[in-house]
ROMIPA-405954 format. One record per residue (C-alpha): x, y, z; residue number from 1; residue in three letters. Coordinates in nm, 2 decimals. Layout:
REM ROMIPA-405954
- X;Y;Z;NUM;ALA .
...
This chain:
REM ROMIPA-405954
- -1.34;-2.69;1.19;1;UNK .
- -1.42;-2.97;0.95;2;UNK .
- -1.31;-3.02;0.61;3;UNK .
- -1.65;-3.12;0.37;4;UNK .
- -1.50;-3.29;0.04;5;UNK .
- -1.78;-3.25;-0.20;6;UNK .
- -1.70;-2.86;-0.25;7;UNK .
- -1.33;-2.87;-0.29;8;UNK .
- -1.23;-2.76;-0.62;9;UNK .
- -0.82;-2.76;-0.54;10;UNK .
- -0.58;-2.98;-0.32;11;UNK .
- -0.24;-2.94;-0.33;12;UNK .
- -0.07;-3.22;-0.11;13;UNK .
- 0.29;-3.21;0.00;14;UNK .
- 0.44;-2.96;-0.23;15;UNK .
- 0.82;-2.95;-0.18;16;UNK .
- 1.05;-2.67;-0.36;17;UNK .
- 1.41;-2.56;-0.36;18;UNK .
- 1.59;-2.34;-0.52;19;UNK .
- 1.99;-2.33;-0.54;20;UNK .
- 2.03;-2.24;-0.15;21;UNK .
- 1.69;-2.21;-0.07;22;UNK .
- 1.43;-2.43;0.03;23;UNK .
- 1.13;-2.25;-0.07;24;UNK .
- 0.85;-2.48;0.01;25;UNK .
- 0.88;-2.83;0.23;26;UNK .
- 0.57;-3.04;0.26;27;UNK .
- 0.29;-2.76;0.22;28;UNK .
- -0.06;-2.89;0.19;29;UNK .
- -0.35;-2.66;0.06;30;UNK .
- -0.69;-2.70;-0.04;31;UNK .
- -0.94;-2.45;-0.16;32;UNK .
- -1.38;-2.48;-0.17;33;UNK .
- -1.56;-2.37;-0.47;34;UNK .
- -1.67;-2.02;-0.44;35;UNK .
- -1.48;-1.90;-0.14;36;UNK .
- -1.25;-1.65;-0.13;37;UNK .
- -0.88;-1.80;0.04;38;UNK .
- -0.59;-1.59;0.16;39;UNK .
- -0.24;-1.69;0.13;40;UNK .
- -0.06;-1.46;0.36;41;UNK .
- 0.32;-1.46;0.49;42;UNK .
- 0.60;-1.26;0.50;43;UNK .
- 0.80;-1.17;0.20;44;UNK .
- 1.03;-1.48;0.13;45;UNK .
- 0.79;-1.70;0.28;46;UNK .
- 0.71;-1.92;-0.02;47;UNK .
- 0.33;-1.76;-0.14;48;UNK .
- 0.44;-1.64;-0.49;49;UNK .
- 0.61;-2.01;-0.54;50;UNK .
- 0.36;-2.22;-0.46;51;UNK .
- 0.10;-2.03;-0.68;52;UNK .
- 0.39;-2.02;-0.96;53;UNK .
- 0.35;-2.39;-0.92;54;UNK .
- -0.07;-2.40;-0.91;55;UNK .
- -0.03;-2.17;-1.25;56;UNK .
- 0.25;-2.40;-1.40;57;UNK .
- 0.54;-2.16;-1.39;58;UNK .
- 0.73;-2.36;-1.16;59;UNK .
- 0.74;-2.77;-1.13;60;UNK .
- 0.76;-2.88;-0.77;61;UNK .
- 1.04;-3.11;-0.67;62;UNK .
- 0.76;-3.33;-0.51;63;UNK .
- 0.41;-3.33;-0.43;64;UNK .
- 0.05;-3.38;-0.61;65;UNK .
- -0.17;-3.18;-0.76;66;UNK .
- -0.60;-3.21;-0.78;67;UNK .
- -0.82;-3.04;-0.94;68;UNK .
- -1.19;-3.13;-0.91;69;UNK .
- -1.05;-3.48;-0.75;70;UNK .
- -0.84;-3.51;-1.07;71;UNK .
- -0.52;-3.52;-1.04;72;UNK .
- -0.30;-3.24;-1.29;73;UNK .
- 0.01;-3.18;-1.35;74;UNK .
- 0.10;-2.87;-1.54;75;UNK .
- 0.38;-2.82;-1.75;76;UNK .
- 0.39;-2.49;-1.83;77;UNK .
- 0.08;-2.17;-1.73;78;UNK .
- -0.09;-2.28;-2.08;79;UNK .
- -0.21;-2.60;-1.95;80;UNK .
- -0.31;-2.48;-1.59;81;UNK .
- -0.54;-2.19;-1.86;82;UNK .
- -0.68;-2.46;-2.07;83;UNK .
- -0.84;-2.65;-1.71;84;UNK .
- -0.96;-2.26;-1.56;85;UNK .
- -0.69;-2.13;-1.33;86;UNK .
- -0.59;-1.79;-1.41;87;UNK .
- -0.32;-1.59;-1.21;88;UNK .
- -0.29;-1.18;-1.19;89;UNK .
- 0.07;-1.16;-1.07;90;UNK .
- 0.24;-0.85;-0.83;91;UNK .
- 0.45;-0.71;-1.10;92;UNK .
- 0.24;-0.75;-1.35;93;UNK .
- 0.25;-0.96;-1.67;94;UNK .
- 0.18;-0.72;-1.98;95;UNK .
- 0.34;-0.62;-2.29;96;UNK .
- 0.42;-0.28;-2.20;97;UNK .
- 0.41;-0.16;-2.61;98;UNK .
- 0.09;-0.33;-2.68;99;UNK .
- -0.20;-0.20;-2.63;100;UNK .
- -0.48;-0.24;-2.37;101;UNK .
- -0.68;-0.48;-2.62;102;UNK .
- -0.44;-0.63;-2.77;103;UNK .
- -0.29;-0.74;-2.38;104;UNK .
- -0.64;-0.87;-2.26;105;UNK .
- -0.68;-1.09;-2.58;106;UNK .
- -0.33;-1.16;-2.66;107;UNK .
- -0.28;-1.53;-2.79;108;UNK .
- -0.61;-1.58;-2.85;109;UNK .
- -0.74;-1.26;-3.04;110;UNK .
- -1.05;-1.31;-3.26;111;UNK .
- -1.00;-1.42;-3.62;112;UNK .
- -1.12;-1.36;-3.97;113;UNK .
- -1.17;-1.65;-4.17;114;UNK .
- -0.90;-1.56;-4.37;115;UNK .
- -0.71;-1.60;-4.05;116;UNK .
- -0.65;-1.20;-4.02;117;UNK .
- -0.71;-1.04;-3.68;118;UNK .
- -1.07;-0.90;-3.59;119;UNK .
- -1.06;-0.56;-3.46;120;UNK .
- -1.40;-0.50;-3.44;121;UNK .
- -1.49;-0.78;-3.24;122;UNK .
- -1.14;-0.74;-3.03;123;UNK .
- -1.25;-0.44;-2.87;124;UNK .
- -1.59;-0.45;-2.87;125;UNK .
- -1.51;-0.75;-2.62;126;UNK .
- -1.27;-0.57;-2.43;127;UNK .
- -1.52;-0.28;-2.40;128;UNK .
- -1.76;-0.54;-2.30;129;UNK .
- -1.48;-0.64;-2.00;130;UNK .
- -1.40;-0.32;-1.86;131;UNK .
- -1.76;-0.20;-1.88;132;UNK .
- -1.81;-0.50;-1.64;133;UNK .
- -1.52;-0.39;-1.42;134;UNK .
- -1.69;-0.05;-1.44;135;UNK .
- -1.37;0.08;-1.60;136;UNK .
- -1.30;0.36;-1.80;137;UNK .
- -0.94;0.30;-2.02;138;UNK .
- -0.83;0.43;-2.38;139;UNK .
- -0.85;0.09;-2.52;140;UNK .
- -0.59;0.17;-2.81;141;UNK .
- -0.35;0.34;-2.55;142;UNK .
- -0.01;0.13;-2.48;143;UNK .
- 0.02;-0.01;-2.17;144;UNK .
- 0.32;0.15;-2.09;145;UNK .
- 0.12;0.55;-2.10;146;UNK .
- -0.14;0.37;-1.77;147;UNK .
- -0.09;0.39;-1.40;148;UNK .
- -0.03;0.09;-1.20;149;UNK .
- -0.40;0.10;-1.10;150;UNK .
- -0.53;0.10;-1.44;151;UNK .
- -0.28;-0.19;-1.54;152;UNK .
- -0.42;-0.40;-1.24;153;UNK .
- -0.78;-0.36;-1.38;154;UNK .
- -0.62;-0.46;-1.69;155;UNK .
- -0.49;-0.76;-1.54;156;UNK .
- -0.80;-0.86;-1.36;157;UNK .
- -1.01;-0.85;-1.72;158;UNK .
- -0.77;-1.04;-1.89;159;UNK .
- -0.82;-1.33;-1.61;160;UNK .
- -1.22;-1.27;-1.66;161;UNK .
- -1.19;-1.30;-2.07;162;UNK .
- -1.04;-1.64;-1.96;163;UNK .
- -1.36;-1.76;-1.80;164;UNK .
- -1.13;-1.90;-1.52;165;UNK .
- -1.33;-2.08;-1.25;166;UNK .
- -1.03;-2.02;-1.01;167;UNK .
- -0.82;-1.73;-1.01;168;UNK .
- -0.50;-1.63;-0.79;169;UNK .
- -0.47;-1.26;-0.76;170;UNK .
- -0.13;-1.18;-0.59;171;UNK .
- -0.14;-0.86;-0.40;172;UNK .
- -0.41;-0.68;-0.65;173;UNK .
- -0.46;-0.39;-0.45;174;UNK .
- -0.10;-0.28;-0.38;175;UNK .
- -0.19;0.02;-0.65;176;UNK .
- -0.47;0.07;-0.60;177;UNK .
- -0.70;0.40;-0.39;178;UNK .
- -1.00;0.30;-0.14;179;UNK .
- -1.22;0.41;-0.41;180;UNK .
- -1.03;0.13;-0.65;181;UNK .
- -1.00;-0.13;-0.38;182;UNK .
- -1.41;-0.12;-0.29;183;UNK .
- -1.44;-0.18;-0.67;184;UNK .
- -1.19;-0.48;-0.70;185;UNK .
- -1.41;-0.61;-0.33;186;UNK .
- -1.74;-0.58;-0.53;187;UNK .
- -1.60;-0.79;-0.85;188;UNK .
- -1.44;-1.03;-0.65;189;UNK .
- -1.80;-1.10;-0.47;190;UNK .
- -1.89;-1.09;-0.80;191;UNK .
- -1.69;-1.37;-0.87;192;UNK .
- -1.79;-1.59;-0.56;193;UNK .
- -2.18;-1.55;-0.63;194;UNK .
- -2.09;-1.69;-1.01;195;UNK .
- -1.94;-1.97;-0.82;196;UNK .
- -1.58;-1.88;-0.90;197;UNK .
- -1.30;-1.94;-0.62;198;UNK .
- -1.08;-1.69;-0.57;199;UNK .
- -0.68;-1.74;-0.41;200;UNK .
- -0.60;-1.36;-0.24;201;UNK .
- -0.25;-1.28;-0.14;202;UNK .
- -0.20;-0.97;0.03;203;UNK .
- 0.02;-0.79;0.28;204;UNK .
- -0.27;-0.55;0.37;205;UNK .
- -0.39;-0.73;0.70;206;UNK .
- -0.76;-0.52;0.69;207;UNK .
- -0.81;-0.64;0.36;208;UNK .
- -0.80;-1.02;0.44;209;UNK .
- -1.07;-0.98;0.70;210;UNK .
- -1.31;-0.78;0.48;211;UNK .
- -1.29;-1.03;0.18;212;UNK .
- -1.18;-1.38;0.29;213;UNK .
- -1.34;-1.67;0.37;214;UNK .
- -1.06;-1.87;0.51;215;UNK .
- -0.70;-1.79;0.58;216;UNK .
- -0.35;-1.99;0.52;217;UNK .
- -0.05;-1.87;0.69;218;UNK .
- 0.29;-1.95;0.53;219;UNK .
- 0.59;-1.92;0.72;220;UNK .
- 0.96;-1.98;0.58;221;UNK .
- 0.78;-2.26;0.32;222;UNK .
- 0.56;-2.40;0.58;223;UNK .
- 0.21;-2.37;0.70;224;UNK .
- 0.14;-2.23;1.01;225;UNK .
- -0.23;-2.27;1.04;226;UNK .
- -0.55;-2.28;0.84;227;UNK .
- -0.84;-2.10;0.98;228;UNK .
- -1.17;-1.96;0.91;229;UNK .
- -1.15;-1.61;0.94;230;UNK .
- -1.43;-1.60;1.19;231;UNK .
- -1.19;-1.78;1.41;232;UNK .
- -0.88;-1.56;1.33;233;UNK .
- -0.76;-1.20;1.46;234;UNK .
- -0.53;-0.94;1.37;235;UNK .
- -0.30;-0.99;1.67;236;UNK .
- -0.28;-1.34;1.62;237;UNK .
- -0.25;-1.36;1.23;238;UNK .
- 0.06;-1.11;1.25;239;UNK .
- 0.23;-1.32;1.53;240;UNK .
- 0.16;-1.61;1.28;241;UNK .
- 0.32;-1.44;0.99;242;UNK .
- 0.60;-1.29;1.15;243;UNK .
- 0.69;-1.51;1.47;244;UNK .
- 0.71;-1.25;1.68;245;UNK .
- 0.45;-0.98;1.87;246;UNK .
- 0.46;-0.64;1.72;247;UNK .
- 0.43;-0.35;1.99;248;UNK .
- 0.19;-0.16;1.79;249;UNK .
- 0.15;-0.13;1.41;250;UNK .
- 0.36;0.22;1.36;251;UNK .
- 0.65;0.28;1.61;252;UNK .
- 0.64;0.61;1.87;253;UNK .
- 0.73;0.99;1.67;254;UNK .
- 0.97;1.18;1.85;255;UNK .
- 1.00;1.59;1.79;256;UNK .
- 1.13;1.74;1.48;257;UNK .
- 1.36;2.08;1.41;258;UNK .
- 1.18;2.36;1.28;259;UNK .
- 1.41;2.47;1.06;260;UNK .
- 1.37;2.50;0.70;261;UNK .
- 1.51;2.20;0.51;262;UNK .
- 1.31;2.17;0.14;263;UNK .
- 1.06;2.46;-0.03;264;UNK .
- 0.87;2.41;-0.33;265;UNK .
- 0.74;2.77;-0.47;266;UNK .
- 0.46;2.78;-0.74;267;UNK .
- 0.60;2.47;-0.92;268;UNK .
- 0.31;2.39;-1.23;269;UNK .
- 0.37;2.15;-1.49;270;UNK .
- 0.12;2.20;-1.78;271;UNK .
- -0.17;1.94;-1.75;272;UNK .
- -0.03;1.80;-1.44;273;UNK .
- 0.09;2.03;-1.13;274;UNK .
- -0.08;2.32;-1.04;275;UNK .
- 0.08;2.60;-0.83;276;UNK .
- 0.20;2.37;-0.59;277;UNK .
- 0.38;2.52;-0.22;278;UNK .
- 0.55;2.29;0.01;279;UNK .
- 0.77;2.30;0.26;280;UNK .
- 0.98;2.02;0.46;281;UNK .
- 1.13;2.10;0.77;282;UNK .
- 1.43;1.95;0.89;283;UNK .
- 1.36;1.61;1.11;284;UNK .
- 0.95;1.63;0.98;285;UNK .
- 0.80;1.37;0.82;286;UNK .
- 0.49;1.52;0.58;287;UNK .
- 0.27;1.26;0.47;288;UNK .
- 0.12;1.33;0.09;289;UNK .
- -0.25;1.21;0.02;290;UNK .
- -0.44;1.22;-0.29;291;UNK .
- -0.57;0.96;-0.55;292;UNK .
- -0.39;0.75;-0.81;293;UNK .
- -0.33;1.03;-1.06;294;UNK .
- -0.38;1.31;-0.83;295;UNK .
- -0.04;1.45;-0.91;296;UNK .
- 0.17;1.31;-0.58;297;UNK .
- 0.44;1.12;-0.78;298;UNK .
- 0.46;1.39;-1.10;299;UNK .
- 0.55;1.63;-0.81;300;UNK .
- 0.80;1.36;-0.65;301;UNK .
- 0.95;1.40;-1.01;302;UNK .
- 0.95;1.70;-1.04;303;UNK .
- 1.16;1.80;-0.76;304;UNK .
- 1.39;1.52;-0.83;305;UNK .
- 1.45;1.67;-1.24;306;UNK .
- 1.29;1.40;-1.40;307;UNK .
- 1.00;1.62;-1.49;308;UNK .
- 1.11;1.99;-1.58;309;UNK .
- 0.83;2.24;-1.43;310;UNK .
- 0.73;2.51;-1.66;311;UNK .
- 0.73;2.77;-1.37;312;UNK .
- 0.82;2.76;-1.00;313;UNK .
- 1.12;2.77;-0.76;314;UNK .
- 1.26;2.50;-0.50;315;UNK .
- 1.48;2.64;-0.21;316;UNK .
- 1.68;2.41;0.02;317;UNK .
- 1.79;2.53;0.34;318;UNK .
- 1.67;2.86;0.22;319;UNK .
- 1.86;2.90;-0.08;320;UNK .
- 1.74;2.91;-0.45;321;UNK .
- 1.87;2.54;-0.63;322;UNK .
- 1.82;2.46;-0.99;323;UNK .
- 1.73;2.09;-1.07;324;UNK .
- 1.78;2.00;-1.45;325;UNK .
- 1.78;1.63;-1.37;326;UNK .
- 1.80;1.37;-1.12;327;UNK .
- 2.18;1.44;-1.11;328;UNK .
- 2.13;1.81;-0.99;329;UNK .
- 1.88;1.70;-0.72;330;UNK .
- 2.11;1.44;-0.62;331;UNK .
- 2.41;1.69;-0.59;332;UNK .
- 2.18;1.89;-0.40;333;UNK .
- 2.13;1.61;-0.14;334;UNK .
- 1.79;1.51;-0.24;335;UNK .
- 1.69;1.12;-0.30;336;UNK .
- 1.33;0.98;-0.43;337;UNK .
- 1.28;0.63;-0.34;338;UNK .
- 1.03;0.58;-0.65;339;UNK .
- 0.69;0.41;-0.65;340;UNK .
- 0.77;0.06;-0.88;341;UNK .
- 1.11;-0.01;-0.68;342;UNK .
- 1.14;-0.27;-0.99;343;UNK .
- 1.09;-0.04;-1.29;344;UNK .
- 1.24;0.30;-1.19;345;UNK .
- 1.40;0.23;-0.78;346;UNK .
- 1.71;-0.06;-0.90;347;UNK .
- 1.86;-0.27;-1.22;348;UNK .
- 1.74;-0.61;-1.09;349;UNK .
- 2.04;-0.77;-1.27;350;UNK .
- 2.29;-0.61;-1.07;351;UNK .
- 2.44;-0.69;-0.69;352;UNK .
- 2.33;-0.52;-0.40;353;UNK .
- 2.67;-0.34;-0.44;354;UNK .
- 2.66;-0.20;-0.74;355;UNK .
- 2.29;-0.03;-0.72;356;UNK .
- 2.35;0.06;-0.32;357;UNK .
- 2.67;0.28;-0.45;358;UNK .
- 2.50;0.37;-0.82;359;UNK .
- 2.37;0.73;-0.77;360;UNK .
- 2.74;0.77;-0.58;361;UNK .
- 3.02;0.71;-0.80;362;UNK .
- 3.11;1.05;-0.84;363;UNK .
- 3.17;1.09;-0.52;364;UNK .
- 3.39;0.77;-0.45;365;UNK .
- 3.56;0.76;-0.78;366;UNK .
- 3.93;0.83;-0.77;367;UNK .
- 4.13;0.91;-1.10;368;UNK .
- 3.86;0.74;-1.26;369;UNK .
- 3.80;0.41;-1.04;370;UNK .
- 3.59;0.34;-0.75;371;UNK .
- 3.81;0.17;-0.51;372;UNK .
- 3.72;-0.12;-0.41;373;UNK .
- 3.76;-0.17;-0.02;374;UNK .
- 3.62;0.16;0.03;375;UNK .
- 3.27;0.07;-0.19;376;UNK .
- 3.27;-0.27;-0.02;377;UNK .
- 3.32;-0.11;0.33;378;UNK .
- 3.03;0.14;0.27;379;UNK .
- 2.79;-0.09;0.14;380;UNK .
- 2.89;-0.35;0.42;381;UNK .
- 2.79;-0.09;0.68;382;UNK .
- 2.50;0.02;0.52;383;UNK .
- 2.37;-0.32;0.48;384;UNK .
- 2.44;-0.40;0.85;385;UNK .
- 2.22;-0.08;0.95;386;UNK .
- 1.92;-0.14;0.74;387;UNK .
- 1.96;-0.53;0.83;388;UNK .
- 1.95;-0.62;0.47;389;UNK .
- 1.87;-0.98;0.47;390;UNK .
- 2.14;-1.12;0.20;391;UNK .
- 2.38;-1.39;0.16;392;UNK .
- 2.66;-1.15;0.02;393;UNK .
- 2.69;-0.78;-0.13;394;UNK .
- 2.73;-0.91;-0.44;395;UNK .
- 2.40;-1.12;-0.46;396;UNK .
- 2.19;-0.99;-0.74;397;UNK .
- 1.90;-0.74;-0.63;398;UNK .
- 1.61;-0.98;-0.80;399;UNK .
- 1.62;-1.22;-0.56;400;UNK .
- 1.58;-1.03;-0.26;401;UNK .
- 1.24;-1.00;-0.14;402;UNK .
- 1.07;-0.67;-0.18;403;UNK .
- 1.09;-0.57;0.18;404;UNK .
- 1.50;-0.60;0.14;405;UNK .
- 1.48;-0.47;-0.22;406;UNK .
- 1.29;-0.15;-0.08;407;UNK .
- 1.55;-0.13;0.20;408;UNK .
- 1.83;-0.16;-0.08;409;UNK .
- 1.64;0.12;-0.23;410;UNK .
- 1.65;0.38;0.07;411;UNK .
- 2.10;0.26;0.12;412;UNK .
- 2.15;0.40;-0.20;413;UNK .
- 2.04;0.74;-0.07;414;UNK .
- 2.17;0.73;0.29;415;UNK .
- 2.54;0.69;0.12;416;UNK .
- 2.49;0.96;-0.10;417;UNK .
- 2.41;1.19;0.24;418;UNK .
- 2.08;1.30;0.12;419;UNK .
- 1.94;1.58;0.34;420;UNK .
- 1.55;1.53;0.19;421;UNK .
- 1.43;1.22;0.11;422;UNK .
- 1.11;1.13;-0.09;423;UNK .
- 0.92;0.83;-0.03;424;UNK .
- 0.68;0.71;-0.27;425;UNK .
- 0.48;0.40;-0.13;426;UNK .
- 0.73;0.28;0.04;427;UNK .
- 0.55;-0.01;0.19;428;UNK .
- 0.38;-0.13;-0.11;429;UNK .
- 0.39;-0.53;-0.14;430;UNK .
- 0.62;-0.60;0.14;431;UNK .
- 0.52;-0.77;0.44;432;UNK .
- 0.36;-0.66;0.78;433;UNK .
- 0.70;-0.69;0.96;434;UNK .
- 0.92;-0.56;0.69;435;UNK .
- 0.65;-0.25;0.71;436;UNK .
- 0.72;-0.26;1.05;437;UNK .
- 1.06;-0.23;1.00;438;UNK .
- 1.07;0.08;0.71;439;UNK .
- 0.86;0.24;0.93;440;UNK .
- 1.14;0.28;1.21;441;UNK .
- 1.44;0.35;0.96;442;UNK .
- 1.17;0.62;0.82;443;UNK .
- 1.15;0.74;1.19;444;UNK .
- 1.53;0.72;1.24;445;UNK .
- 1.62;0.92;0.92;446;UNK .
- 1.35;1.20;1.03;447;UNK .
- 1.54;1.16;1.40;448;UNK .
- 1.84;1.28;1.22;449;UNK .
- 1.71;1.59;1.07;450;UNK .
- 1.63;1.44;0.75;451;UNK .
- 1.28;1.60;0.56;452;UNK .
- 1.10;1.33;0.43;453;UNK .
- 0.78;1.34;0.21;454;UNK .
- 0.59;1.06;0.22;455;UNK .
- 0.35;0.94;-0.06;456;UNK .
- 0.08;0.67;0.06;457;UNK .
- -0.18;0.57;-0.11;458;UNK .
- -0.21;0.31;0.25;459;UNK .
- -0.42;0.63;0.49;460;UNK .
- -0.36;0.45;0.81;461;UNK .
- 0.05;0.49;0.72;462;UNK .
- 0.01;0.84;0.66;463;UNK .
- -0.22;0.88;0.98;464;UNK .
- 0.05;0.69;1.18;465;UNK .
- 0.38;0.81;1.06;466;UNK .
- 0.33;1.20;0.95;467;UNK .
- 0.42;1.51;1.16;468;UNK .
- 0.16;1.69;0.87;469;UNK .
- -0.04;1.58;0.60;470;UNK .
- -0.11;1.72;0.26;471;UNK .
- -0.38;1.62;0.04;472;UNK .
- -0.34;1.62;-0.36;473;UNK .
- -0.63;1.64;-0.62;474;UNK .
- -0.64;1.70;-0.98;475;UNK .
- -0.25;1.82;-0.95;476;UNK .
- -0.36;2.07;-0.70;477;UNK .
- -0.26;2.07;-0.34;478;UNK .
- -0.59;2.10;-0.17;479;UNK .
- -0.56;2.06;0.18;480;UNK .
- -0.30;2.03;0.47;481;UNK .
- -0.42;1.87;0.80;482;UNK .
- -0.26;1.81;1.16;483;UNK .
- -0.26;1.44;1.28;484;UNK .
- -0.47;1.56;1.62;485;UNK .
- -0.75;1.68;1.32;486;UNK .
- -0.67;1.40;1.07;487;UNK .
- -0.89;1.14;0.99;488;UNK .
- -0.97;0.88;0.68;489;UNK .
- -1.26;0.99;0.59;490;UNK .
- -1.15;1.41;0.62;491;UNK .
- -0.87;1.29;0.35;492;UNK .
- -1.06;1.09;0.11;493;UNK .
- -1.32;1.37;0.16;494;UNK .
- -1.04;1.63;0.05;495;UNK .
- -0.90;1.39;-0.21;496;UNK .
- -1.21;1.36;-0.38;497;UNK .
- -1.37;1.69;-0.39;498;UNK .
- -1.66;1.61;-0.15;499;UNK .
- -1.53;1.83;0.14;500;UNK .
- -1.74;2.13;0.25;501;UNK .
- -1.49;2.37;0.10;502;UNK .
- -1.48;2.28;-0.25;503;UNK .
């Protein structure tokens, strides 16, 4: 397919990267046309996130050049790559968690007084203005931190729009976000296109790139693969692109489960947010948990875990009575959640693989009051060989994993500590197509051992594909439980939504 020149807005030409041990990028060339919509897809680690660090100025490539509208740039820092109209929503997120939602949108460039004090008035009536266009409803004087990781996307996305960026990277946008959400962010983003703005769209979720894109770039270990329209492109062949490999199948085969009782949950409410909730987990089942963002799924994961104290209800496991105070009593009791933001809540970043795989278990390996060393090193070794945790040592800090090795470091810290139920809370959320691949087996495997696992997905083919039952959440009320044979999207979102028959 021919490459006009009159409508490209970007080229990037040769861009070379390294980091200490790592070549991140070697020789990439990329080019977007003005008003199309581009995916950058590629497993984790395969050099995405850098070179749109380097388009927004975060990073400096060793070598390479930059054009923008046949000009060539070079930016030093993500204010000058602003200033010329490239704006970038980044996966974890980039606001102040203790400022609030205006004050995040506008911050750095907040309307002044002429005395030079800040405008409140016209501050929010702006960023009313912005999320009425986003046809969103938000608190604007509520902190950032108090949202859900849908409502901080939207956030994201209007604070790239207040910039009047005429290209904008969003990196994995809709990793938070329901279908409802996700046809939204699809509407704004044509949105964008018909106002002539050009949008960059990395994301893991394969459907998604062949329902929005225009044209597709495949990174592979810092190199492209291919550039392709996406009329010329197909799932099979984009995920043997990406991962190098064929897969045999998106979700590996189920095998049977136990029926014996592993985990019950008994009238369990939490005022304003869980609603006589019953549950059971059998041993070896894995029940998949519907429901939209804020339907209650991961204050229940809390809440059997001891991080949120119900007001009434009982939990039984193997048929006997526990208390859970806190997340040490559910850990004592052999239960691990593998939270939603891996980042925030699941590991400490700063520290090695090590030291967060063995974390939740240093009562159990400390002797006279120290953790012996061979032993922890031992464990961890093994554990890391199981899960194929791709790192350079044991003692390599967690934040430069990628996220499908930091979600696997997640789920080692568990199988050390023997847990008998484990809770999954998106556990494929921003990793790759193989590494999904790849959690789905060890997900299998635990359930193969007579593990119960609940599964929260907000991704309905996972649940569809993975779940022995499936429960549907809405409003912090369990609303529905279906059998896979009966199961289909739109019977979910129906449930999950309150447009079923029955409600």
């Amino acid at each position: 397919m021919g490459r006009e020149t009159d409508d490209i807005i970007l080229e990037m030409k040769h861009i070379s990267k390294s980091f200490p041990g790592v070549q991140a990028l070697e020789k990439v060339a990329f080019y977007c046309k003005k008003g199309e919509v581009k995916a950058l897809v590629g497993e984790n680690g395969a050099g995405k996130s850098t070179l749109m660090k380097i388009l927004a100025g975060v990073y400096q490539p060793d070598e390479g050049e930059i054009f923008l509208k046949r000009e060539k740039v070079q930016f030093n820092n993500p204010h000058d790559a602003q200033k010329v109209g490239i704006s970038i929503i980044y996966q974890e997120g980039s606001l102040l968690p203790y400022l609030n939602v205006a004050e995040n949108i506008f911050l750095g460039r907040e309307p002044r007084k002429r005395l030079g004090f800040i405008d409140s008035s016209t501050l929010y009536r702006k960023t009313q203005e912005l999320l009425d266009e986003l046809s969103v409803e938000i608190d604007l004087t509520a902190p950032v931190y108090d949202l859900s990781l849908a409502q901080r996307q939207m956030i994201e996305i209007a604070k790239a729009l207040s910039l009047n960026a005429e290209l904008i990277i969003m990196d994995e946008p809709s990793a938070a976000l329901t279908t409802q959400e996700l046809d939204r962010l699809f509407q704004i983003i044509h949105s964008l296109k018909d106002h002539g703005v050009t949008v960059i769209y990395i994301s893991h979720r394969i459907e998604e790139i062949f329902h929005i894109a225009d044209r597709v770039t495949v990174l592979k270990d810092g190199k492209v693969v291919s550039t392709t329209s996406i009329e010329e492109m197909n799932e099979e062949i984009l995920i043997r692109q990406m991962v190098g490999r064929d897969m045999d199948g998106r979700f590996p085969s189920k095998g049977e489960f136990e029926k014996k009782k592993g985990l019950s949950v008994v009238g369990l409410s939490c005022q304003g947010v869980l609603h006589d909730i019953n549950l059971e987990l059998r041993k070896g089942e894995i029940v998949g948990l519907a429901g939209l963002v804020g339907s209650g799924r991961t204050e229940l994961a809390k809440a059997i875990f001891g991080v949120i104290r119900p007001d009434k209800g009982a939990i039984y496991l193997n048929g006997r009575k526990i208390k859970i105070k806190s997340p040490r009593d559910a850990i004592d009791n052999g239960i691990g959640l593998v939270t939603e933001d891996r980042k925030r809540e699941g590991l400490i970043l700063g520290l090695s693989v090590k030291k967060n795989t063995t974390l939740p278990s240093l009562d159990r390996l400390t002797r006279m009051g120290l953790v012996p060393e061979k032993r922890e090193r031992e464990m961890v070794k093994k554990i890391v060989q199981e899960l194929d945790i791709r790192t350079p040592s044991i003692d390599r800090q967690v934040e430069y994993l990628s996220g499908g090795n930091q979600q696997k470091v997640s789920l080692a810290k568990w199988l050390i500590t023997e847990s008998d139920v484990i809770i999954f809370d998106e556990p494929t959320r921003g990793i790759d197509v193989g590494a999904k691949f790849e959690i789905y087996n060890l997900v299998l495997n635990l359930a193969g051992r007579g593990k119960a696992i609940l599964m929260i997905s907000s991704e309905l083919p996972e649940i569809l594909g993975l779940s022995d039952r499936i429960l549907v959440m809405r409003e912090g009320k369990m609303v529905g439980e279906l059998l896979p044979q009966d199961a289909t999207e739109e019977k979910i979102i129906s449930l999950a939504t309150g447009l079923d028959k029955g409600s």
